[in-house]
C-alpha positions as CSV (number, residue, x, y, z in Angstrom):
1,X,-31.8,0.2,-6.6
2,X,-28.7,-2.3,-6.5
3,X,-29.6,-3.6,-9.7
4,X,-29.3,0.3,-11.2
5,X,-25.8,0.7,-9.7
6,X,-24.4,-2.4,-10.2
7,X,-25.8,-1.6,-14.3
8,X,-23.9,2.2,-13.5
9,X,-20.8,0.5,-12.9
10,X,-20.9,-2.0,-15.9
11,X,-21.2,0.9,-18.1
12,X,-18.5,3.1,-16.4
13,X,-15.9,0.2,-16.7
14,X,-16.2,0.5,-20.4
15,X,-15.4,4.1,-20.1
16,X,-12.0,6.0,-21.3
17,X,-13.1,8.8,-18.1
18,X,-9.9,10.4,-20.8
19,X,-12.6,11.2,-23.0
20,X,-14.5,13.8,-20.0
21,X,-11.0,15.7,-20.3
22,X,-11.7,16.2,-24.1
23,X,-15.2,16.7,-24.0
24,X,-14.8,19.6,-21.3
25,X,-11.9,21.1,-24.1
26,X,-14.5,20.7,-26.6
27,X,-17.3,22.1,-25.2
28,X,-14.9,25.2,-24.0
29,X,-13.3,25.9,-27.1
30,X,-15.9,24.6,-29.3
31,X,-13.3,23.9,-31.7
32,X,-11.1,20.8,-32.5
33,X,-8.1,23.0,-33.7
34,X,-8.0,25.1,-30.3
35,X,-8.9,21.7,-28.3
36,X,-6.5,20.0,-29.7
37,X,-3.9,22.8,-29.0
38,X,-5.2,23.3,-25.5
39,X,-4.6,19.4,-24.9
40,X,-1.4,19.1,-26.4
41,X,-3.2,16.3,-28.6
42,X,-3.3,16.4,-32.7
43,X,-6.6,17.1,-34.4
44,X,-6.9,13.5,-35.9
45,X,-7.0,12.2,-32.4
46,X,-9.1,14.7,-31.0
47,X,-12.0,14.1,-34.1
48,X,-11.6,10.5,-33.2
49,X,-11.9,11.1,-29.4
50,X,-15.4,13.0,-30.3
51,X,-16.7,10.5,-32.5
52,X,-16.6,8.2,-29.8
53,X,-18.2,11.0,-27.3
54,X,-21.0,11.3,-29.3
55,X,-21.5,6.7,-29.5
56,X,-20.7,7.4,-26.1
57,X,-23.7,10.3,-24.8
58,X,-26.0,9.5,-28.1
59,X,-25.8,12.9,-28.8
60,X,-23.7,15.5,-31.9
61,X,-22.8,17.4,-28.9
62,X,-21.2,20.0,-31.1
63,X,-22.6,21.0,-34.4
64,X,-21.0,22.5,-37.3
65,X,-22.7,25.9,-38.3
66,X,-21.7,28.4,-40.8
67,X,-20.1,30.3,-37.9
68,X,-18.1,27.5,-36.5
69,X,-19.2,24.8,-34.1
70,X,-22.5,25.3,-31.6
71,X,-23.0,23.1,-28.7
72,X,-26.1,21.1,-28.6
73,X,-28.7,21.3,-25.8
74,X,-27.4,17.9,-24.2
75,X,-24.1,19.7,-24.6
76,X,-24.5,22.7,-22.8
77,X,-26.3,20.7,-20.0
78,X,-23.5,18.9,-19.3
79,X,-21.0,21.6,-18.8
80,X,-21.7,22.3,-15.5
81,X,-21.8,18.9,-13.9
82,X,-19.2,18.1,-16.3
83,X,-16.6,20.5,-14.7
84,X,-17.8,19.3,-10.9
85,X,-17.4,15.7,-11.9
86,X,-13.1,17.1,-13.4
87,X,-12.4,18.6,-10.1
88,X,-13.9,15.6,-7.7
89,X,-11.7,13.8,-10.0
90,X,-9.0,15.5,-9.8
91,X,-9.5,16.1,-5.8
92,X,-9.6,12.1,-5.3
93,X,-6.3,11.5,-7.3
94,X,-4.3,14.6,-5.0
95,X,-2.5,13.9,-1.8
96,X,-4.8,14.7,1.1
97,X,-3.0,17.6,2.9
98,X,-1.7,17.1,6.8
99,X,-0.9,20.0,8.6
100,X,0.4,18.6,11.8
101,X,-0.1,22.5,13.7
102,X,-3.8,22.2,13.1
103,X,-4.1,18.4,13.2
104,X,-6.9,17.3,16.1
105,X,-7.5,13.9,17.2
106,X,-5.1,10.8,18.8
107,X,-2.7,8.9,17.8
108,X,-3.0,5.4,19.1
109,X,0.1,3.4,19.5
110,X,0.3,0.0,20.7
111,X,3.9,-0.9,23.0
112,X,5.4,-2.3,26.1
113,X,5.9,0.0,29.3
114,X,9.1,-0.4,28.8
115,X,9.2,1.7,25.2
116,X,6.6,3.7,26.4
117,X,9.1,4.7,29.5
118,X,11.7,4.9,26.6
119,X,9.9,6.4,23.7
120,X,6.8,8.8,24.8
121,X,8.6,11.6,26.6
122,X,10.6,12.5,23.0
123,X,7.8,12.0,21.3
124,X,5.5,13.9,23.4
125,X,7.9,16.6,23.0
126,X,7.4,16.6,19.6
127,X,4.0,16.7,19.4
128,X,3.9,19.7,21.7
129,X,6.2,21.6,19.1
130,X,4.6,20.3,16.0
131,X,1.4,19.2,16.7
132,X,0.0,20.6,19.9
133,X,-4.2,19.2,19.3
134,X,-3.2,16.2,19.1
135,X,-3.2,13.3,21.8
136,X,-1.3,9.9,22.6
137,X,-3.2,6.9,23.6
138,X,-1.1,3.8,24.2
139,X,-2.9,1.0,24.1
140,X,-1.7,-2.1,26.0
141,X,-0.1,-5.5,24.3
142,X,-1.9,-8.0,23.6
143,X,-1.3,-12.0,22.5
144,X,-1.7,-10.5,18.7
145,X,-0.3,-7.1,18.6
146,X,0.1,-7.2,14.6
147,X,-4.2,-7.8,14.5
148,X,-4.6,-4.6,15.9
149,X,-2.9,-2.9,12.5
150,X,-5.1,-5.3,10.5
151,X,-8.6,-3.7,12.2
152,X,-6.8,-0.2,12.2
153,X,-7.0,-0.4,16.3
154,X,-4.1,1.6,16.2
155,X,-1.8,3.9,14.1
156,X,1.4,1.8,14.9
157,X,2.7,-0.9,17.0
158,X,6.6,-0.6,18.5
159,X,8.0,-3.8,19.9
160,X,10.8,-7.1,19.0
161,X,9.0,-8.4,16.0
162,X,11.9,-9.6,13.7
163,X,9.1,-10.7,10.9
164,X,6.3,-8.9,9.7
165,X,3.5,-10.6,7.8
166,X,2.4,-9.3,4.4
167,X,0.0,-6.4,4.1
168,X,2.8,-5.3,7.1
169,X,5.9,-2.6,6.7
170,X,8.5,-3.0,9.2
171,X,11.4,-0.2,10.4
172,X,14.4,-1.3,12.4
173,X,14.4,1.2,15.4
174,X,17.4,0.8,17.3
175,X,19.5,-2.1,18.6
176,X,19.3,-2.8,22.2
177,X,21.0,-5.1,24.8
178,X,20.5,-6.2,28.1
179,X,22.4,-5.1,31.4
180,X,21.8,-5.6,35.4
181,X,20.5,-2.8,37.3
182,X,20.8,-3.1,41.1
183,X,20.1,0.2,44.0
184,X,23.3,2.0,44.5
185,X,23.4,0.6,48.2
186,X,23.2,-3.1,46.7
187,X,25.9,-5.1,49.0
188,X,27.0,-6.0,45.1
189,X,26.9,-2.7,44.1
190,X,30.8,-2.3,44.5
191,X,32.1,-5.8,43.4
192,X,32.5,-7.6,40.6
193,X,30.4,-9.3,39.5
194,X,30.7,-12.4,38.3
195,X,28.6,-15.3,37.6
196,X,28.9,-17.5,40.9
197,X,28.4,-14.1,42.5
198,X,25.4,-13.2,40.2
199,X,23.4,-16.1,40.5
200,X,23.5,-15.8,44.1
201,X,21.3,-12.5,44.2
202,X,17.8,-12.3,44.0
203,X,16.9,-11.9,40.8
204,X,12.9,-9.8,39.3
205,X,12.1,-11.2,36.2
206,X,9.6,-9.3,33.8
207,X,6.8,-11.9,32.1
208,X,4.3,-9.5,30.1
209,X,3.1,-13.1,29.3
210,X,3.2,-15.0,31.7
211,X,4.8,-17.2,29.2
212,X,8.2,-18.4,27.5
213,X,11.7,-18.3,29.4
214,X,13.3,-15.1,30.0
215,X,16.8,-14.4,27.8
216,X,19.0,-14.9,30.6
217,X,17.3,-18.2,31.6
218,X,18.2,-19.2,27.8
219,X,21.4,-18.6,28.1
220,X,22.1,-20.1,31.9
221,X,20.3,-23.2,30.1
222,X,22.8,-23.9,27.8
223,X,25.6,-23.5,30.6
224,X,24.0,-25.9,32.5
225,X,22.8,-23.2,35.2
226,X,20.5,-21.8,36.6
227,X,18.9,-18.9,38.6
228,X,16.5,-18.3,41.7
229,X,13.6,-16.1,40.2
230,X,12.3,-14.4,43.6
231,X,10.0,-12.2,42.0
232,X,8.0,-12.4,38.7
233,X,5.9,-9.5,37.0
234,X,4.0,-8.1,33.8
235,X,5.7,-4.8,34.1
236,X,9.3,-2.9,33.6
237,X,8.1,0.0,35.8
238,X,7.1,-2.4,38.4
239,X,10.2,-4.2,38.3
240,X,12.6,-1.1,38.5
241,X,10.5,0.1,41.8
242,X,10.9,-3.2,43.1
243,X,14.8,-3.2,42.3
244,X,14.9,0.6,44.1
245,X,13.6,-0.5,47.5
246,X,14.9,-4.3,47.8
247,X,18.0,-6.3,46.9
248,X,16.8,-8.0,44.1
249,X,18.4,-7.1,40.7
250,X,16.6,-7.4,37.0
251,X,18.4,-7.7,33.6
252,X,16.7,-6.1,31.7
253,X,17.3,-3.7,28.3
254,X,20.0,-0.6,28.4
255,X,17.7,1.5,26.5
256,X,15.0,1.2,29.6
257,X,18.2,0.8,32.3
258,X,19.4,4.3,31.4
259,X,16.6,6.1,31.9
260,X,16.3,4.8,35.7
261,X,20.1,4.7,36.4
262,X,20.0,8.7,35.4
263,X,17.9,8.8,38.2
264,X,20.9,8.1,40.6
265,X,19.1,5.1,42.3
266,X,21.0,2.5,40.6
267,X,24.0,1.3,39.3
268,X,23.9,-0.6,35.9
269,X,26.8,-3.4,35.2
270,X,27.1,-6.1,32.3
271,X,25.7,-9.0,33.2
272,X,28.4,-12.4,33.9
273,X,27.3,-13.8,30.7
274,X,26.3,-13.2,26.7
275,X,22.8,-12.9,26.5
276,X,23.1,-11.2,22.9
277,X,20.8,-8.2,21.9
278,X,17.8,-7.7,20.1
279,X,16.5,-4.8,17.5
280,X,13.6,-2.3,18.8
281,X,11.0,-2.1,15.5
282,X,7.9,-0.1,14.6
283,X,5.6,-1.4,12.2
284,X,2.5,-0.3,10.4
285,X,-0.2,-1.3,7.9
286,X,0.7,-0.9,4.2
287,X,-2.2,0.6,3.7
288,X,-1.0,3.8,5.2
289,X,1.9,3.6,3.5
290,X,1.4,6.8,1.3
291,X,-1.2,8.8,4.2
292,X,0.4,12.1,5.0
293,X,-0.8,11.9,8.5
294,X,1.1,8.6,8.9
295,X,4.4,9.7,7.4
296,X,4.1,12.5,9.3
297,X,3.8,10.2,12.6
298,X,6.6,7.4,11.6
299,X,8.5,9.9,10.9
300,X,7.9,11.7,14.8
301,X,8.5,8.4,16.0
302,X,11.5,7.7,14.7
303,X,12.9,11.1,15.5
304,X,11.9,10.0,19.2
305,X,14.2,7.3,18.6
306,X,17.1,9.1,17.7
307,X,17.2,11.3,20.8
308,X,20.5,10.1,21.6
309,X,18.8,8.5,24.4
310,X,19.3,5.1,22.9
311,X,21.8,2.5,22.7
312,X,21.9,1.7,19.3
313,X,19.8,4.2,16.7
314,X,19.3,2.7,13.5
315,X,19.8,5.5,10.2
């Protein structure tokens, strides 16, 4: 059986499937003049283009009588599977349709807590206006988020990849920075703060890793300073709890900042020192560049992003 299709697709390489167009105008009109009219081609061509039909099918297919041209028996055999074979054709090469309102399924995205915290709620929003069947899965970060596009794992992955690989498309989100988020009874809460004074406080430092050295470590580095690091953990959410009920204080991104200063538990300042920013991207395989239910989704995400919620929404 492999043999016979692997000899099927020899023989269909050598194909013009052009010709299937003409024969189906042949064997309709059973005429070159109206084919040829009905194509927009000149008879010359369309004689040539059924000379090679007939090399092609070992068959007249059309036969000239005294009446005009009569199909053959091969011929009219064909024309039902001929027309199937045009429109499966034809389906294959059209745009397959998205309707968001009757769209079912889940849309798997792969991000942080902290753009989750950021990100979801506008986006669920939309979802429930546009698309109400469908579901968000967030699926956590791992060492290799980009290999999850690669085995289609998820739709997209949001996060601070400044790169992406080939076979990768990349959109600029929003820029983002970093501030200091402390309870609104902080002792610190009222003062200045300056950098003697900020490396005195307790400071939670979020690690999703486990590895590398914070920004703000970075940049006390090349100072020649340092910090005390009281509390380490994988999670934003878990930091900003720990930050409501203690007197530690975490640096940490404006985007996520805002969202828990609006809750009136903290008060946000600049931190005593440039720690620069960084850009929010999502990112998504090129091979679903062109699929309506992606563009439809990019594009839902990107709305999310320019809630006004942000610091920094990139047009």
């Amino acid at each position: 059986m492999r043999n016979i299709v692997t000899m099927h697709e020899v023989e269909l390489r050598g194909v013009d499937l052009n010709l299937l167009v003409v024969l189906e105008a042949l064997l309709e009109e059973r005429s070159v003049t109206r084919a040829s009219a009905r194509l927009g081609m000149s008879q010359p061509a369309v004689s040539r283009a059924l000379g090679r039909l007939r090399k092609l099918f070992g068959d007249r297919l059309l036969v000239e009588t005294r009446q005009g041209y009569v199909l053959t028996a091969r011929a009219d055999a064909l024309r039902p599977s001929l027309r199937g074979a045009l429109i499966q054709v034809g389906t294959l090469l059209e745009a397959t349709p998205f309707d968001p309102a009757t769209a079912t399924g889940t849309v798997r995205l792969l991000m942080l807590d902290l753009e989750t915290a950021v990100l979801a709620p506008p986006l669920l929003a939309r979802l429930a206006a546009e698309a109400p069947n469908l579901d968000l899965d967030v699926a956590p970060v791992g060492p290799a988020p980009l290999d999850a596009l690669e085995r289609d794992a998820v739709d997209a992955v949001v996060g601070v990849i400044e790169e992406a690989p080939a076979g990768i498309h990349r959109r600029r989100l929003y820029n983002d920075s970093l501030v200091t988020l402390m309870r609104s009874e902080h002792p610190a809460a009222n003062r200045e703060l300056t950098l003697d004074r900020y490396l005195e406080l307790g400071h939670i430092v979020v690690s999703v890793t486990g590895e590398g050295e914070a920004p703000v470590d970075a940049a006390l580095a090349r100072m020649g300073r340092k910090r005390r690091v009281h509390v380490r953990v994988p999670s934003f959410l878990a930091a900003v709890e720990i930050a409501a009920h203690s007197d530690q204080v975490m640096t940490l991104p404006a985007s996520l900042a805002r969202t828990a200063a609006g809750m009136g538990r903290f008060v946000e300042v600049p931190p005593p020192l440039d720690v620069g920013g960084f850009t929010m991207s999502l990112l998504w395989h090129a091979r679903h560049q062109t699929d309506p239910r992606h563009v439809w989704l990019r594009e839902a995400i990107v709305a999310a992003a320019s809630t006004g919620l942000l610091p920094g929404v990139i047009d």
